[in-house]
FIMIRO-496036 format. One record per residue (C-alpha): chain; x, y, z. Coordinates in steps of 0.2 Angstrom, whole numbers, plus 2048, in hexadecimal, padded with zeros to 3 digits. Each point is the difference from the previous one (the first is absolute). Example, Ala and Ser with C-alpha at 12.3 -4.5 7.8 and 13.67 -1.06 7.14 Angstrom:
(rec 'A' (83E 7EA 827))
(rec 'A' (806 811 7FD))
***
This chain:
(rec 'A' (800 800 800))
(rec 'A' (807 812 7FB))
(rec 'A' (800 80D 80C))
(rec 'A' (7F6 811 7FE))
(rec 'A' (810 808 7FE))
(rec 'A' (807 7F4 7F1))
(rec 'A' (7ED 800 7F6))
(rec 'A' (803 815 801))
(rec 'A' (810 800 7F8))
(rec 'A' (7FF 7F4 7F2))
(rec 'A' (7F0 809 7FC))
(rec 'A' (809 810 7FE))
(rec 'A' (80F 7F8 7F6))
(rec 'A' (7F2 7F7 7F6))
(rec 'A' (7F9 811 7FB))
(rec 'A' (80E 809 7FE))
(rec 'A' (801 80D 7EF))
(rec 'A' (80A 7FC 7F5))
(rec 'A' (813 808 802))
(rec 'A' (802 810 7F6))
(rec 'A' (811 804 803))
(rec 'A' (805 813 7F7))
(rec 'A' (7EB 804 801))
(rec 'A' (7F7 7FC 7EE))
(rec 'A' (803 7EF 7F7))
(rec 'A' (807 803 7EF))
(rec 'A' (7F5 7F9 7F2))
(rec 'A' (805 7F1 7F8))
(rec 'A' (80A 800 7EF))
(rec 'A' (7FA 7F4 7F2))
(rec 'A' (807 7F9 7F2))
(rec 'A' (7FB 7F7 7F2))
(rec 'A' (7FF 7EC 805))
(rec 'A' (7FF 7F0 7F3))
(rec 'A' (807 7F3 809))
(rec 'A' (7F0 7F3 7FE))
(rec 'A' (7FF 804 7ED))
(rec 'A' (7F8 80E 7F7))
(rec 'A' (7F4 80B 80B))
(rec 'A' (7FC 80F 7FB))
(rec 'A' (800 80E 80F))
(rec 'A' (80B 7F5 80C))
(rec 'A' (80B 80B 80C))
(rec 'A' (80A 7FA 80E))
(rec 'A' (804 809 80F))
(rec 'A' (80B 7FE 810))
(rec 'A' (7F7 804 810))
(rec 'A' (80B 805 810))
(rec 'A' (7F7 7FC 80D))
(rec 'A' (808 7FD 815))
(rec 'A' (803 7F0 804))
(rec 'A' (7F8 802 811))
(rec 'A' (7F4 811 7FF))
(rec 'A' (7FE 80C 80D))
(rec 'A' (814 7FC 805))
(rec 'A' (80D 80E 7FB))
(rec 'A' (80C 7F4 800))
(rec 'A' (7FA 7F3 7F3))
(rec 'A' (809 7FB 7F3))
(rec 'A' (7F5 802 7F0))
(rec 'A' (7FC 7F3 7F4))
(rec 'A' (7F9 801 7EC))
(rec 'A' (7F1 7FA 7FA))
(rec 'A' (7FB 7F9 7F0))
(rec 'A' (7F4 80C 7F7))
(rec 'A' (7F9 7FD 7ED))
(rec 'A' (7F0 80A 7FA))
(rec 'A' (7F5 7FD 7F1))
(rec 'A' (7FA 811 7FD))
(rec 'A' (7EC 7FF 7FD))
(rec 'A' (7F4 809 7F7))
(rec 'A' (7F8 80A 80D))
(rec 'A' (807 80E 80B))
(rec 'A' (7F9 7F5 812))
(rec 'A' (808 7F8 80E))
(rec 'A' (80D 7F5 7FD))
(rec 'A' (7FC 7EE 802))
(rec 'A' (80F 7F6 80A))
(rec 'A' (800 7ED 7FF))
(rec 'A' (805 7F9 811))
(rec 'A' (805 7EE 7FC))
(rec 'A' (7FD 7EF 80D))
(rec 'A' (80D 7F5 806))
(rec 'A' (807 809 80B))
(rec 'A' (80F 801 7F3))
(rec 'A' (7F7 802 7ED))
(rec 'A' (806 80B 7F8))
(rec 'A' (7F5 80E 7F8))
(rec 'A' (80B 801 7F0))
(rec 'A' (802 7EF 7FE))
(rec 'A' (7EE 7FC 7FC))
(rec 'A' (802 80B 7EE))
(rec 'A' (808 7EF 7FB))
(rec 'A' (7EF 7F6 802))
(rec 'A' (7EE 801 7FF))
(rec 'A' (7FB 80D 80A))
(rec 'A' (80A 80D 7F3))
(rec 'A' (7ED 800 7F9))
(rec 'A' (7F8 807 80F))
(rec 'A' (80C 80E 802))
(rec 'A' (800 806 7ED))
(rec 'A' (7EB 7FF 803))
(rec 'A' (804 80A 80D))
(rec 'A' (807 80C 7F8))
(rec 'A' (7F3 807 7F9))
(rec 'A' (7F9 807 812))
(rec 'A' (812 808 805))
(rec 'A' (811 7FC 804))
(rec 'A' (804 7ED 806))
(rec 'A' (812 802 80B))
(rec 'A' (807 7ED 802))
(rec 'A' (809 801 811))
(rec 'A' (810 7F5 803))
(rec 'A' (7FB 7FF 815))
(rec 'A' (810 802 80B))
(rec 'A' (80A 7EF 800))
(rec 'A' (7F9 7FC 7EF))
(rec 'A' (802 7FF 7EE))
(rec 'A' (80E 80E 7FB))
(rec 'A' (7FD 80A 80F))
(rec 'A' (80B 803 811))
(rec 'A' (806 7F7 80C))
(rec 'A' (808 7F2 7FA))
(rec 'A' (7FE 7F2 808))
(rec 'A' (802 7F4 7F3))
(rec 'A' (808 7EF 804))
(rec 'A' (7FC 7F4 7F2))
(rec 'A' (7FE 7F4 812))
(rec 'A' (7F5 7F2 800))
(rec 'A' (7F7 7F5 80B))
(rec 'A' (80D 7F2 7FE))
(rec 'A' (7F8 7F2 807))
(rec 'A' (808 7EF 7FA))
(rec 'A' (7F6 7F7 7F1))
(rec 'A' (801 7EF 809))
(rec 'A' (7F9 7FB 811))
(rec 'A' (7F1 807 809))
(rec 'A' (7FC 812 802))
(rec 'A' (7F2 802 80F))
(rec 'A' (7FC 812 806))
(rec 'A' (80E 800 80E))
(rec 'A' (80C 7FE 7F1))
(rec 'A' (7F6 80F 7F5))
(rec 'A' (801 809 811))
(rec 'A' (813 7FE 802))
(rec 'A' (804 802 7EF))
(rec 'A' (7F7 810 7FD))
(rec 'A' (807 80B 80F))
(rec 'A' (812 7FA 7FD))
(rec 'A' (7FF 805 7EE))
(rec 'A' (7F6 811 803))
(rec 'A' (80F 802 80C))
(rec 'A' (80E 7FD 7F4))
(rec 'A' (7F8 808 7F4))
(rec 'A' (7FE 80F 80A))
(rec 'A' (812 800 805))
(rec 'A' (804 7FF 7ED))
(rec 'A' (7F6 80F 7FA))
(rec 'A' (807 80D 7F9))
(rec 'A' (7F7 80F 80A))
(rec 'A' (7FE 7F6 80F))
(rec 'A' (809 80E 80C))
(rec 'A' (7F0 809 7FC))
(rec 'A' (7F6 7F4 80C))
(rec 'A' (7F1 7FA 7FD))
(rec 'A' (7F6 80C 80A))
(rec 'A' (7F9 80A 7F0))
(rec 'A' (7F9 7F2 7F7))
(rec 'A' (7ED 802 805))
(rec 'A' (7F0 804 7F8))
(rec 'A' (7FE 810 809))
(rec 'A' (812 805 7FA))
(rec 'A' (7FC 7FC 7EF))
(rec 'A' (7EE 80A 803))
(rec 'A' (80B 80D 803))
(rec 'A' (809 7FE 7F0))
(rec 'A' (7EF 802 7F8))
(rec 'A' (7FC 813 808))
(rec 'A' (813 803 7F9))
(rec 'A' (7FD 7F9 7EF))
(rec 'A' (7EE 80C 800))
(rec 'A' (809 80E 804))
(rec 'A' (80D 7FF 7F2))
(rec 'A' (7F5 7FD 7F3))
(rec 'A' (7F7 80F 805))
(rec 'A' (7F1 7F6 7FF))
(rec 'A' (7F3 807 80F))
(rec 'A' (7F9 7EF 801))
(rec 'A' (802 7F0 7FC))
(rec 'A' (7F6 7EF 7F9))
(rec 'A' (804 7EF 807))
(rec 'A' (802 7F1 7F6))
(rec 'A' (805 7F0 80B))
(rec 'A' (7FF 7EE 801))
(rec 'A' (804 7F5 80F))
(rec 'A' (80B 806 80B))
(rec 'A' (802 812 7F6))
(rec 'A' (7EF 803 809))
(rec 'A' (807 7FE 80E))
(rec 'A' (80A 80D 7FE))
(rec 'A' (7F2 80B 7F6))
(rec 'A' (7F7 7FE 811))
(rec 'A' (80E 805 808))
(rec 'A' (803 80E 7F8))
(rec 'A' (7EE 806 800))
(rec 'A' (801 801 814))
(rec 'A' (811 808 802))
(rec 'A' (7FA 80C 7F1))
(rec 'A' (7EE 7FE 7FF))
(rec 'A' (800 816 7F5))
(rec 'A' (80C 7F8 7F4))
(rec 'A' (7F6 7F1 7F6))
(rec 'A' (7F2 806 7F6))
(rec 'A' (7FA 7EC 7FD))
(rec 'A' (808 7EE 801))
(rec 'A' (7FC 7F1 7FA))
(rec 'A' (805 7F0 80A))
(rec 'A' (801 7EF 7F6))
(rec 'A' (801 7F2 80D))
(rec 'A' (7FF 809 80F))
(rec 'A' (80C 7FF 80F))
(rec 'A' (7FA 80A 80E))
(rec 'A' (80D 805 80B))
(rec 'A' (7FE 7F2 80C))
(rec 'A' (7FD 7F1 7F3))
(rec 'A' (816 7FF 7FE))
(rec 'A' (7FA 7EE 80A))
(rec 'A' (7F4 7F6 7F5))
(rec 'A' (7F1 7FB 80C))
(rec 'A' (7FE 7EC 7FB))
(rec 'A' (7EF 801 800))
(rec 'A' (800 80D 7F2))
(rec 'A' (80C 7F5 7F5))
(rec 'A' (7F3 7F2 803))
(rec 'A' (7F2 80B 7F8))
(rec 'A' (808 801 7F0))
(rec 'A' (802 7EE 800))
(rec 'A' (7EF 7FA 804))
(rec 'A' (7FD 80F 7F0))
(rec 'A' (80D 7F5 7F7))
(rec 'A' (7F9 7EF 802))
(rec 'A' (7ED 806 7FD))
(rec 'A' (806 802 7EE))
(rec 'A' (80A 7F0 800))
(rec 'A' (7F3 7F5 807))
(rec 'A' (7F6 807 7F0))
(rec 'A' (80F 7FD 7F3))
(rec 'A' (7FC 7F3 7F3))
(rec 'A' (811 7FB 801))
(rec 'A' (802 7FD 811))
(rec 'A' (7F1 804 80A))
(rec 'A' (7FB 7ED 801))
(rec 'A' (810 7FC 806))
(rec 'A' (805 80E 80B))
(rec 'A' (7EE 805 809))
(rec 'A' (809 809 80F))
(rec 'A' (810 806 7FA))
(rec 'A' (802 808 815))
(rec 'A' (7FD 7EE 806))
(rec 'A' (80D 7FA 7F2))
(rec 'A' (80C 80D 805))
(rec 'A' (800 7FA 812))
(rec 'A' (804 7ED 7FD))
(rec 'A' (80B 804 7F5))
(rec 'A' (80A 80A 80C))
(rec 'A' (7FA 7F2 80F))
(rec 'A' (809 7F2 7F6))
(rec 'A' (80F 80B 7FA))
(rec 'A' (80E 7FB 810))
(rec 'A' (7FA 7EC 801))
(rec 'A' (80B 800 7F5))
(rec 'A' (806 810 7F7))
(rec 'A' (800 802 7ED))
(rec 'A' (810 7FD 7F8))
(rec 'A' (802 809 7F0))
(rec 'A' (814 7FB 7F8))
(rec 'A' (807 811 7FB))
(rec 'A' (80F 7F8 7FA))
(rec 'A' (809 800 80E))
(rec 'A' (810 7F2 802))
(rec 'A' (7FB 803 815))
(rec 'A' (7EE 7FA 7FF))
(rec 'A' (7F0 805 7FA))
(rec 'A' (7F5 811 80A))
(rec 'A' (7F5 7F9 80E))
(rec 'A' (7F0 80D 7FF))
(rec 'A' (7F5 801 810))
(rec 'A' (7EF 807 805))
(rec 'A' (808 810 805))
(rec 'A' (80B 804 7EE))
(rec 'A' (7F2 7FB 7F8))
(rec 'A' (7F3 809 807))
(rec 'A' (80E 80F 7F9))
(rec 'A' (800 7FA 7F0))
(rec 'A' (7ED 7FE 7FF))
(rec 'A' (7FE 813 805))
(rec 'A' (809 806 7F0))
(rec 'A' (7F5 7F4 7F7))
(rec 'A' (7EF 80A 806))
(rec 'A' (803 813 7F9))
(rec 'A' (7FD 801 7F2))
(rec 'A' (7F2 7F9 7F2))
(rec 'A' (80E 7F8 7F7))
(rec 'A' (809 7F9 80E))
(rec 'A' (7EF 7FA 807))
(rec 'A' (7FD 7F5 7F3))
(rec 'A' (80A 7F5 801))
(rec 'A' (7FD 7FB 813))
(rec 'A' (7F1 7F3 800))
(rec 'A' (80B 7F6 7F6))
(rec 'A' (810 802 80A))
(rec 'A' (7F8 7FC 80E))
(rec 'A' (7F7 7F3 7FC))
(rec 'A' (813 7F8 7F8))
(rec 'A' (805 804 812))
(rec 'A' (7F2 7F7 808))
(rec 'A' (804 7EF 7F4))
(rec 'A' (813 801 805))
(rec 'A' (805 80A 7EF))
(rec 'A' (80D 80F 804))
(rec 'A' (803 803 7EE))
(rec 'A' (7F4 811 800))
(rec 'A' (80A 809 80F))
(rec 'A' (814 7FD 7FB))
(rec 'A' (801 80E 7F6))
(rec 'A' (7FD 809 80F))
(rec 'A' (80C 7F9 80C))
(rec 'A' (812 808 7FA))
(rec 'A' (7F9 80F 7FC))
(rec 'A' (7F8 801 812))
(rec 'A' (80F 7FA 80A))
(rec 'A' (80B 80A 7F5))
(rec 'A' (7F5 810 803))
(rec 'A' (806 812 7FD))
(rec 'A' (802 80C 80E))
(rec 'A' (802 80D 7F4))
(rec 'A' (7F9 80F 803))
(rec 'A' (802 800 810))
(rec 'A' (7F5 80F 803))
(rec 'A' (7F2 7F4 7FD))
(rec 'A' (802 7F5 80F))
(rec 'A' (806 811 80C))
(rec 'A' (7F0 809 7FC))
(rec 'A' (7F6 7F1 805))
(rec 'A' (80A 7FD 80E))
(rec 'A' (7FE 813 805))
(rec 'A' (7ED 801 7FD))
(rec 'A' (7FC 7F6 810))
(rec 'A' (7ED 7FD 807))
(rec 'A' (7F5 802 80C))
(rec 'A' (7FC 7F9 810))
(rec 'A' (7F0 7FC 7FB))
(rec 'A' (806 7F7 7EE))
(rec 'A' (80E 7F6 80A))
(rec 'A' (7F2 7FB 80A))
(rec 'A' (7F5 7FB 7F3))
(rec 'A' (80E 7F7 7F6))
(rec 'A' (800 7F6 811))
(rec 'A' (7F0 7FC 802))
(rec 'A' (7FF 7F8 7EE))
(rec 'A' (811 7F9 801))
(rec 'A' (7FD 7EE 7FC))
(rec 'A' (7EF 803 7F5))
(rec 'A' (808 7FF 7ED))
(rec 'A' (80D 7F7 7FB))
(rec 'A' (808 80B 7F6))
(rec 'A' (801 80D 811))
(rec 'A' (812 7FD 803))
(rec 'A' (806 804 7EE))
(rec 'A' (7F6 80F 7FB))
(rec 'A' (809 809 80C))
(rec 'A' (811 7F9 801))
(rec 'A' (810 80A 802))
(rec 'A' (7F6 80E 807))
(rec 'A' (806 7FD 811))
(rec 'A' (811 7FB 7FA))
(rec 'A' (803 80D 7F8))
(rec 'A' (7FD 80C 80F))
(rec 'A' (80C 7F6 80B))
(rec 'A' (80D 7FD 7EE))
(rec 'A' (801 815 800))
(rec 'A' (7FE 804 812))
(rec 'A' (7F0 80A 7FC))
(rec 'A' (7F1 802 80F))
(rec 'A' (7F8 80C 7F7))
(rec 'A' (7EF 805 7FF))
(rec 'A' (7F8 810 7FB))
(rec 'A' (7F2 804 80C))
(rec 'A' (7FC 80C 7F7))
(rec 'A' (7F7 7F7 7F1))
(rec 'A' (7FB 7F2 808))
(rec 'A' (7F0 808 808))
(rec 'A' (7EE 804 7FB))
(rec 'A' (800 80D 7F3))
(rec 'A' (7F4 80B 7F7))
(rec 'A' (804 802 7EE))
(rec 'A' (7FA 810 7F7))
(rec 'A' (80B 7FD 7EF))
(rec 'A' (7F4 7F5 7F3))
(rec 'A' (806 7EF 7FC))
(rec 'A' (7FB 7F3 7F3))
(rec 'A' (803 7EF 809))
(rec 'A' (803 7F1 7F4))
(rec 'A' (7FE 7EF 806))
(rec 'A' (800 7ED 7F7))
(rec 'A' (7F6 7F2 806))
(rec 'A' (80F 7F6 801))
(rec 'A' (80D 809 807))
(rec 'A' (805 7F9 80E))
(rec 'A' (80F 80B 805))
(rec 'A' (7F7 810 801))
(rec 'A' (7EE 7F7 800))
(rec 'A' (7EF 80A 7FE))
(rec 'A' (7FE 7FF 813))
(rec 'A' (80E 80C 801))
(rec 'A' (7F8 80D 7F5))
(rec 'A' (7EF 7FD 808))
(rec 'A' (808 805 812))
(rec 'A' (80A 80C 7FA))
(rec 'A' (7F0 80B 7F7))
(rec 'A' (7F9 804 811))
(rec 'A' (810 80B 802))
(rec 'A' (7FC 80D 7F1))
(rec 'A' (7F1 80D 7FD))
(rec 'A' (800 7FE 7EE))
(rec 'A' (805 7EF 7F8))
(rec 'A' (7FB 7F5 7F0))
(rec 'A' (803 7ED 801))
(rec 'A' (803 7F6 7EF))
(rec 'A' (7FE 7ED 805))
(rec 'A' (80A 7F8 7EE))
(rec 'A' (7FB 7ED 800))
(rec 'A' (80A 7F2 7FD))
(rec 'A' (810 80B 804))
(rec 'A' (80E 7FC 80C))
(rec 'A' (80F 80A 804))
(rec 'A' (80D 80B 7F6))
(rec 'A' (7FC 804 7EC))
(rec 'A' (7EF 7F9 805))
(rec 'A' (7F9 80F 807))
(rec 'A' (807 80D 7F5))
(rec 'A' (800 7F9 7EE))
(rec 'A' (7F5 7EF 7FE))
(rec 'A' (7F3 809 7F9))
(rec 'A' (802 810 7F4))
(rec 'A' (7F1 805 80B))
(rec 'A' (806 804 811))
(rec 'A' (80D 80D 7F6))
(rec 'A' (7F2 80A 7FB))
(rec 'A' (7F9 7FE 810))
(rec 'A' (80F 806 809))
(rec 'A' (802 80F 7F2))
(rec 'A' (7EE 804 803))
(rec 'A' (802 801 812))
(rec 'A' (80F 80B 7FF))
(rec 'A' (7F9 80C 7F4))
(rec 'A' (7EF 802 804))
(rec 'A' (7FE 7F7 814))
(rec 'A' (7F6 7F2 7FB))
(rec 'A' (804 7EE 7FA))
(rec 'A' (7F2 7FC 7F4))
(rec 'A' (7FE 7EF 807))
(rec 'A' (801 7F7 813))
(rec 'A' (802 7EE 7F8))
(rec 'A' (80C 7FA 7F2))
(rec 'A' (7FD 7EF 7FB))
(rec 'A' (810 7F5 7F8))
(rec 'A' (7FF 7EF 7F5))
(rec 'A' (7FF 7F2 80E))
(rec 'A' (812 7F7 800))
(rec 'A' (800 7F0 7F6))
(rec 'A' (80A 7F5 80E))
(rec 'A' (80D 7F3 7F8))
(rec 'A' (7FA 7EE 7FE))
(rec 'A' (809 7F3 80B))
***
């Protein structure tokens, strides 16, 4: 328990301004950018920003800036990207380079390379992994002892590490955002964010509520949903196996894709899986917990999704073959950027989540994985942070458009049906059939016009978006 006196001045380092050393920011300076391919009206730009603001004596760090200039003369629209650890330039190279050029035609869309990320400051880039062996068993105490001695190598590797790790938080990078406004010259700014970028879009609508005209927030994480509630995660299941059970190609034989789930994992240590990676030592040994792991990256998305009745249901007859793909690439996992696994280790929760993760502990077998390393990664950078701050009630003025898919089961539709109750004005766009990631943002050419429509003219068009059910693999 904090005392009175610690509560009061986090909370005043949580809301501190950002620094303005010499009085006014200098505007930023753009120049002409084409390193994704040929895009007309694409600047770049280096923001100079403090690495810890409010301090005189931070050391300062550059951000990543590039700007599509848009055709109307309106606030500029930021793209906050998830992870933690996306980078906001990055995502020119794939599919949602469609949604920003449509986009474009409401106002400005500024991709943001968040601090740690992309080609912005600090660095503290590794190339580390993992490195868990490819042979034996790996149970959670090995996951658990691997990732905090890596994260701490790792950390001692990095090349800015003297700048500590004490300025990698969400409400140092909502800072970063009032910064990023006021070099731009822009009065206000529009919100476009998915997963854990709305996190820091809610962030920064608390610590500076005058300076967002509007957000939208694509798989929403509320300040305190850092820590996946299990029962939440089981939701989108049960939402998953309702459309399996129905499947022509696998509903007869997978009726209760939860239930399938559970015996899959019941049977996995009597004995493991072994799955030969080529290995003179010995084959991999796969448990119930590295496989409950490996069956969480098999749940986000619509692609990933469909192939799972059928893995499982391999699993469940003894078959491996669908999962050792999976196995180097998640014992050999990258730490890199490390800003990703210091933000989520900085974030925290509150009491009341910690208590509620307890109380449904052992409820879904999939509880210990979906929020693995969270923990860890607190203990791996010596981090007890938590920002009082933004983890209480809060009464949202800005206008939001809130986007959620049925299937989404790391920033589920409870999340977004919770998290409503905190804003005056807010529109919620339920897309069905979508999971997590490109899902919610570029399934269906319709949720870009909803979000344009919303940013120019306050209003969506539409509450419900409705995808082609997925067509699961056959056995």
């Amino acid at each position: 328990m904090r005392t009175g006196l610690l509560w009061m001045t986090c909370a005043m380092i949580c809301s501190a301004p950002p620094a303005r050393a010499g009085g006014a920011i200098d505007r930023l300076e753009f120049a002409p950018w084409n390193d994704v391919g040929a895009i007309e009206g694409a600047e770049i730009a280096w923001l100079e920003t403090p690495y810890i603001h409010g301090d005189p004596n931070s050391p300062t760090i550059r951000l990543r800036v590039v700007r599509l200039i848009g055709a109307h003369d309106a606030p500029p629209i930021v793209y906050l990207a998830g992870g933690p650890g996306g980078s906001g330039v990055q995502a020119l190279r794939g599919a949602r380079r469609a949604l920003f050029e449509r986009l474009r035609s409401v106002g400005d869309v500024i991709l943001l390379d968040q601090r740690g990320t992309g080609g912005s400051g600090p660095d503290f880039s590794t190339g580390s992994s993992l490195g868990i062996p490819r042979t034996g068993m790996a149970d959670r105490a090995v996951y658990r002892d691997a990732l905090v001695g890596a994260l701490r190598d790792a950390w001692a590797e990095a090349p800015d590490a003297a700048m500590g790790a004490g300025g990698m938080t969400t409400v140092q990078s909502a800072h970063d955002l009032e910064r990023l406004r006021v070099t731009l010259g822009a009065d206000k700014l529009r919100l476009l964010s998915i997963s854990y970028g709305t996190t820091l879009a809610l962030a920064t609508m608390r610590l500076h509520p005058e300076s967002v005209e509007a957000a939208v927030l694509a798989g929403a994480e509320g300040m305190d949903d850092c820590y996946k509630l299990p029962s939440r995660y089981t939701a989108a299941l049960d939402r998953l196996g309702e459309l399996v059970a129905t499947d022509p190609a696998v509903g007869d034989l997978c009726p209760d894709l939860t239930a399938l789930l559970g015996r899959v994992l019941d049977r996995a240590d009597s004995p493991p899986y072994e799955i030969d990676l080529g290995d003179p030592a010995g084959p991999a040994l796969v448990g119930a917990d590295e496989l409950a792991l490996l069956l969480t990256f098999m749940t986000d998305t619509r692609d990933a999704a469909r192939a799972l009745p059928a893995a499982l249901l391999a699993l469940e007859s003894g078959d491996p073959t669908p999962i050792a793909p999976y196995v180097p690439v998640l014992r050999g996992y990258t730490l890199d950027p490390l800003m990703g696994w210091m933000v989520d280790a900085s974030n925290g929760l509150s009491d009341a989540r910690r208590d509620e993760l307890d109380r449904q502990g052992v409820e879904a077998p999939l509880s210990w994985a979906i929020n693995f390393a969270l923990d860890e990664s607190r203990e791996a950078f010596g981090l007890d942070v938590i920002d009082p701050a933004l983890l209480g009630p809060c009464d949202f003025e800005t206008p939001a458009l809130v986007l959620s898919g049925t299937l989404d089961p790391r920033t589920p539709i409870e999340n977004a049906e919770a998290l409503l109750a905190s804003f005056r004005n807010a529109e919620h766009v339920v897309i069905e059939h979508a999971g997590h990631g490109d899902d919610l943002l570029v399934s269906s050419p319709l949720i870009a016009e909803a979000i344009a429509s919303y940013l120019e003219h306050g209003r969506a068009g539409a509450d419900r978006i409705k995808l082609v059910p997925i067509r699961f693999d056959a056995p």
